[in-house]
C-alpha positions as CSV (number, residue, x, y, z in Angstrom):
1,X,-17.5,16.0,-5.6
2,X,-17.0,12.3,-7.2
3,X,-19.1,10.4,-4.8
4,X,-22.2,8.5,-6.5
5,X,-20.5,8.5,-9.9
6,X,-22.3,5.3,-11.3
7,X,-22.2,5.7,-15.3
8,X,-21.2,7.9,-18.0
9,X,-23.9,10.3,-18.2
10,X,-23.3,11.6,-15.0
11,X,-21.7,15.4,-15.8
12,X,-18.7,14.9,-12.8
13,X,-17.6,12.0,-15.6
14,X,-16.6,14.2,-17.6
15,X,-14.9,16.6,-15.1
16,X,-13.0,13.5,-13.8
17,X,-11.6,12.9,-17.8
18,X,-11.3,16.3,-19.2
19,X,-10.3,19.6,-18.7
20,X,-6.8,19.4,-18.0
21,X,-6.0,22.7,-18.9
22,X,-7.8,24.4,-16.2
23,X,-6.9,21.5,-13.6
24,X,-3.4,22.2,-14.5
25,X,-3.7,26.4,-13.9
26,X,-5.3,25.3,-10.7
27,X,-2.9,23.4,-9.3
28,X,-0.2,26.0,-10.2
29,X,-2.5,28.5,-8.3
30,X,-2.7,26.6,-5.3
31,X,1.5,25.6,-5.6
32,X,1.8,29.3,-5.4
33,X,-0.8,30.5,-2.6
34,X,0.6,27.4,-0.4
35,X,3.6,29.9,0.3
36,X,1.2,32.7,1.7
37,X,-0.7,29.6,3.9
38,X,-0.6,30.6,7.8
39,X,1.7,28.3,9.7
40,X,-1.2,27.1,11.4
41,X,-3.1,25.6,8.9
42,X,0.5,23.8,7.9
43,X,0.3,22.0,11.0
44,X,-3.0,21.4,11.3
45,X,-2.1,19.6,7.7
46,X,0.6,17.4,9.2
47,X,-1.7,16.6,12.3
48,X,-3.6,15.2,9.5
49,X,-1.2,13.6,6.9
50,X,-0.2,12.1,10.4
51,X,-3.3,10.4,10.2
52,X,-3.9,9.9,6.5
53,X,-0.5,8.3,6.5
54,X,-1.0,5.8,8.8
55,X,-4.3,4.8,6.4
56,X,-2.5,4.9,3.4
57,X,0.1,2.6,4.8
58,X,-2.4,0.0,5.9
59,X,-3.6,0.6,2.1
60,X,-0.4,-1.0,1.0
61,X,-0.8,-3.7,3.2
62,X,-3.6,-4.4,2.1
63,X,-2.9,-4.2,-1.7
64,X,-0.2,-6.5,-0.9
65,X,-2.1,-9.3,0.5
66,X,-4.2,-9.3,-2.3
67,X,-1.1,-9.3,-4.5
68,X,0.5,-12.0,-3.0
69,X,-2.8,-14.2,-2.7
70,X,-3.5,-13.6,-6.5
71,X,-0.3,-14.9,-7.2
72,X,-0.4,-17.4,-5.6
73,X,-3.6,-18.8,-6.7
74,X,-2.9,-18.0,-10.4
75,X,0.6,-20.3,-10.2
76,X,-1.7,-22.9,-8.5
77,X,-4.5,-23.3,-10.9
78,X,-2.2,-23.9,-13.7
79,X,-2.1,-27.3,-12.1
80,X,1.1,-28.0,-13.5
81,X,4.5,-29.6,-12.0
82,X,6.5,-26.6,-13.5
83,X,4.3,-23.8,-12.1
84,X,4.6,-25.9,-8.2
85,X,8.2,-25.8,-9.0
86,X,8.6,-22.4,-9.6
87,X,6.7,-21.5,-6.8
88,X,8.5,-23.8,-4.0
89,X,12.1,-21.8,-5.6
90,X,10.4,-18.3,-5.2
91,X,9.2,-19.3,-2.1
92,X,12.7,-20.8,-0.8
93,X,14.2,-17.7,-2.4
94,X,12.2,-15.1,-0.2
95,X,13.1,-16.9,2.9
96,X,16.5,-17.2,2.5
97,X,16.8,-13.1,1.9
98,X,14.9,-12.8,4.8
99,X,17.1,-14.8,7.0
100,X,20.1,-13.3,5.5
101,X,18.4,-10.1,6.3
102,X,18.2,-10.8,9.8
103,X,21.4,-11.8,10.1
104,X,22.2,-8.3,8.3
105,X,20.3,-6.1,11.0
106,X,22.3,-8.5,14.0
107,X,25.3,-7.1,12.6
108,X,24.2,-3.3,11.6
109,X,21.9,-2.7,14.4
110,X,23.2,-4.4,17.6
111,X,26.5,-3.1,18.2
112,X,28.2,-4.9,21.0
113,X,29.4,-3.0,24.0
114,X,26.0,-0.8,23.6
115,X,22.7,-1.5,25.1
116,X,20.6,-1.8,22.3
117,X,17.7,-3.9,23.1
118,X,15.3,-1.8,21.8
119,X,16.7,-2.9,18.0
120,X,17.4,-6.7,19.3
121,X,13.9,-6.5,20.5
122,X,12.4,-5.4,16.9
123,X,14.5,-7.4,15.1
124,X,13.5,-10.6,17.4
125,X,10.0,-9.9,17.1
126,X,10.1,-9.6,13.2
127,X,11.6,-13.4,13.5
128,X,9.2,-14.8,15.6
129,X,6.1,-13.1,13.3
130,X,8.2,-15.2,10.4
131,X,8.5,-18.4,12.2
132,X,4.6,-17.6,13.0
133,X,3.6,-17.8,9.1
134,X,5.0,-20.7,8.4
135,X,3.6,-22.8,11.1
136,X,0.5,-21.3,10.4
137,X,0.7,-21.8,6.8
138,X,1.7,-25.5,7.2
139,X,-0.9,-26.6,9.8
140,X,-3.3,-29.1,8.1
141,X,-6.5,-27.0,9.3
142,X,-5.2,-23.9,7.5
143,X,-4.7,-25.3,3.9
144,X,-2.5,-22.3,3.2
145,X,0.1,-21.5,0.9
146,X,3.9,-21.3,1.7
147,X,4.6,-18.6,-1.3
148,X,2.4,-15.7,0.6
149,X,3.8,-16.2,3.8
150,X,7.6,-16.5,2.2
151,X,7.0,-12.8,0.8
152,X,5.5,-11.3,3.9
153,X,8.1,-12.7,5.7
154,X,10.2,-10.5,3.3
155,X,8.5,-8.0,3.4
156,X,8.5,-7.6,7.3
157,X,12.2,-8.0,7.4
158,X,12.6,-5.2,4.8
159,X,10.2,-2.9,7.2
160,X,11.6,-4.1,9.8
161,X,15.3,-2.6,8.3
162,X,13.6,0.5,7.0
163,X,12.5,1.5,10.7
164,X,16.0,0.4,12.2
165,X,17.8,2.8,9.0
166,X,15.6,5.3,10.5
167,X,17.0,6.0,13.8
168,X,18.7,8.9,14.3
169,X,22.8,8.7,12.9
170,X,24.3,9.9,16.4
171,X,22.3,6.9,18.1
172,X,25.0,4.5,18.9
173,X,23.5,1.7,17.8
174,X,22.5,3.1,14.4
175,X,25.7,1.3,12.2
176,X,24.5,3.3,9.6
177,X,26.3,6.5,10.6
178,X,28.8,6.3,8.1
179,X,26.5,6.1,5.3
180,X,23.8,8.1,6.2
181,X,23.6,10.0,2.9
182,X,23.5,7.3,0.8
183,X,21.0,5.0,3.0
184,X,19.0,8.0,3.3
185,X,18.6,8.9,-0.4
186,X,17.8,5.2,-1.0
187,X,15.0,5.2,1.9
188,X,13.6,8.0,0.1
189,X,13.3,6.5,-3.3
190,X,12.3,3.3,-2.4
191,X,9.3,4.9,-0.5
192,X,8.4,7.3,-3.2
193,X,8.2,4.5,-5.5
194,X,6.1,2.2,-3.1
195,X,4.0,5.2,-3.2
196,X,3.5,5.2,-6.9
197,X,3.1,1.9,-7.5
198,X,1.0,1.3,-4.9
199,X,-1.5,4.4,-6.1
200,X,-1.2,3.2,-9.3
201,X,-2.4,-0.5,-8.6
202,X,-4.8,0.7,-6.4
203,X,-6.8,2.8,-8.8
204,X,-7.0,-0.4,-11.4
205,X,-7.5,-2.7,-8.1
206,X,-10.9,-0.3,-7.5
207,X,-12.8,-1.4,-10.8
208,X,-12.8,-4.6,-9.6
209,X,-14.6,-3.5,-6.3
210,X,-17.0,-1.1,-7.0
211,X,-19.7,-3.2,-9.0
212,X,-22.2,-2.7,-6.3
213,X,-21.4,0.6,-6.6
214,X,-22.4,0.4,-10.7
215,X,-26.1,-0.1,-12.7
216,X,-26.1,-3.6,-14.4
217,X,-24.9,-3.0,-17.4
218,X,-27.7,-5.5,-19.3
219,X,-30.5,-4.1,-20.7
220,X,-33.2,-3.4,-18.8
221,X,-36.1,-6.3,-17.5
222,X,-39.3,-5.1,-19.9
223,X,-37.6,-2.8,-22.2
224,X,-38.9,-3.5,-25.9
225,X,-36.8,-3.8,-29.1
226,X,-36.5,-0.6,-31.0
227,X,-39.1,-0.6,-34.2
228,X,-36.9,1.4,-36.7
229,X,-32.8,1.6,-37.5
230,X,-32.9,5.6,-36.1
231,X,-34.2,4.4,-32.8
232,X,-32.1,1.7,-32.8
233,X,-29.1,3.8,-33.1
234,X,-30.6,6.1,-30.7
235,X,-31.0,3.3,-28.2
236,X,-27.2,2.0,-28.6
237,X,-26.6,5.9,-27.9
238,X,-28.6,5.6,-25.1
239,X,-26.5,2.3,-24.0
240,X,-23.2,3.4,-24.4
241,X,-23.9,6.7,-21.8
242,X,-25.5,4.1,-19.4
243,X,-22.5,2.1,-19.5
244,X,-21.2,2.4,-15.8
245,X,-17.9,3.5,-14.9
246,X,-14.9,1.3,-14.9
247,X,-13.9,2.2,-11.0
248,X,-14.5,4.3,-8.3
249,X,-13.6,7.7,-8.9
250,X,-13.9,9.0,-5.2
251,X,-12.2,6.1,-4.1
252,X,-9.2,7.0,-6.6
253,X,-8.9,10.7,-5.3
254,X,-9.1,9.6,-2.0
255,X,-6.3,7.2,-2.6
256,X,-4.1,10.1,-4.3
257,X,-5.1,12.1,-1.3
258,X,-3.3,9.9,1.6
259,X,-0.7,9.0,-1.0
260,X,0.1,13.1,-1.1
261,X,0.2,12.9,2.9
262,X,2.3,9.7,3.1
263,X,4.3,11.6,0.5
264,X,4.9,15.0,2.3
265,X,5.6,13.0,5.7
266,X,7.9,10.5,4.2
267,X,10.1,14.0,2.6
268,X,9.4,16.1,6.1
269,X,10.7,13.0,8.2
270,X,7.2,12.9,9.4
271,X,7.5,16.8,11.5
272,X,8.1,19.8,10.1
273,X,10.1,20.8,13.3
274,X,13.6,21.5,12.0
275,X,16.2,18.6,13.5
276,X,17.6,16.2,11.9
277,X,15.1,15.5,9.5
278,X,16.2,18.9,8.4
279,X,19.7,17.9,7.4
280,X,18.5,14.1,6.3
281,X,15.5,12.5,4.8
282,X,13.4,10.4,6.8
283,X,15.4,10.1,9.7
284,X,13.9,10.3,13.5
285,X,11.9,8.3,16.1
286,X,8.9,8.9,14.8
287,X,10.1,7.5,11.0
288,X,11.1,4.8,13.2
289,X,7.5,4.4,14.7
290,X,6.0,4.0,11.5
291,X,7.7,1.5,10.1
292,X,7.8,-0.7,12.7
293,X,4.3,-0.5,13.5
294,X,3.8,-0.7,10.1
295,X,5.1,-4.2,10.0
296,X,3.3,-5.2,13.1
297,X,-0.1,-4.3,11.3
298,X,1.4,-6.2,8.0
299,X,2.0,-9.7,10.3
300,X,-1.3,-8.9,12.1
301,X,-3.3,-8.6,9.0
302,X,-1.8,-11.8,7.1
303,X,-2.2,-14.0,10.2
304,X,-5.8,-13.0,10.5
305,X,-6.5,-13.9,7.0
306,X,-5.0,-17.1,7.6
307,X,-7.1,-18.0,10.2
308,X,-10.3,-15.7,9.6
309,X,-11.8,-19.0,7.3
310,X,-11.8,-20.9,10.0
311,X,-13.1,-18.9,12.9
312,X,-15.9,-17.4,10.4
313,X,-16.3,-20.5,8.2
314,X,-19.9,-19.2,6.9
315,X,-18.5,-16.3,5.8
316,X,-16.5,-15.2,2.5
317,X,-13.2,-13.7,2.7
């Protein structure tokens, strides 16, 4: 219904601001008919927030690398010895929780007497992807910074801890089994409030990518100067319902869209079979799955826009 929104005349502009009212008794109606919804159009809907998940995940990867590149670039055009400072102890910060991380998941994950190479293999593999950035980072044909790859690195870790906290508690080399309450609850809030924050940025990081999508907001080539003061104010009327919109609004309900998805997977343990995930919140292989890939896709994505400049020099990334 949003789609080719350009500028503030457009009718749907004001659907998207106003009326709250009405949006507000419609989404009660729908809260209550979603009780009298078939069963198979609920898992038709987790076929899809499978799906629309998995895309709102790379979303947040995405976000993040243009979070931690921004950042970085900001501290370095200050061009001053206290910014380089603070970003060499941020950067040594994030790398020493991630090591201490690791060494964390050795000792939660990898019980001894068990065979649990499947959580020595993740855990190895989240190392090696660190290890990975910071070569990259510091080879002289790069030119990269050490204060992105220092909070992916981070960031990986913690994924890679989210997916291990995942496995299900009667798994023997799960050493969460005595907390499983508590880490649950706190998987669960942390996720929900990634969610938010990452909806939330995502909306304000669309205004800065939709100008092709706006009119030019100069006047337009060959249009005269109004004669009289009534026409002039008639004309800055005119303006001000040219003026084009300040992001995408498709793009934003799309965004909320997956984010709702990722949401009702992340509280369903990503099935809404009744198992474990019944009794705790986000627990099971498939939470497991996820997360893992999920940081696989995170490394993937940072290493290619590493090296991207280089194998594409003529082109802008």
């Amino acid at each position: 219904m949003m789609i080719g929104v350009k500028n503030q005349r457009d009718p749907r502009d004001s659907v998207h601001h106003g009326g709250w009212m009405m949006k507000v008794i419609c989404w009660f109606v729908l809260v209550i008919l979603m009780f009298f919804v078939p069963n198979e159009l609920i898992s038709f809907y987790e076929a899809t927030s499978k799906f629309g998940s998995g895309l709102f995940l790379l979303v947040q990867v995405v976000l993040l690398l243009d979070f931690v590149h921004g950042w970085n670039d900001k501290w370095v055009g200050y061009d001053e010895q206290f910014w380089y400072m603070a970003l060499l102890v941020v950067s040594l910060v994030c790398y020493i929780a991630t090591f201490a991380f690791s060494g964390l998941l050795f000792y939660l994950f990898t019980a001894s007497g068990h065979d649990c190479g499947l959580n020595t293999f993740f855990i190895v593999i989240t190392l090696v992807a660190v290890f990975a950035f910071a070569v990259v980072t510091l080879h002289p044909a790069v030119n990269g910074s050490i204060l992105p790859a220092s909070v992916i690195s981070l960031y990986c870790m913690y994924l890679c801890y989210s997916g291990l906290a995942s496995e299900p508690r009667d798994y023997e080399c799960n050493g969460l089994h005595k907390h499983s309450k508590a880490v649950s609850t706190g998987t669960l809030t942390i996720g929900l409030l990634t969610t938010v924050l990452s909806v939330v940025y995502s909306a304000v990081r669309a205004g800065s990518s939709t100008t092709l999508l706006s009119p030019p907001s100069s006047p337009r080539a060959g249009a005269g100067k109004p004669l009289l003061p009534l026409d002039k104010a008639d004309h800055e009327e005119e303006q001000d319902k040219e003026k084009p919109v300040s992001y995408s609004y498709s793009f934003f309900h799309l965004i909320f869209s997956l984010a709702s998805m990722y949401s009702a997977m992340l509280l369903t343990g990503w099935s809404t079979s009744v198992g474990e995930s019944g009794k705790l919140v986000d627990v099971g292989w498939p939470s497991v799955w996820v997360r893992i890939v999920t940081g696989w896709a995170t490394a993937a994505l940072f290493m290619w826009s590493l090296v991207a400049p280089i194998l594409f020099p003529d082109r802008e990334f």
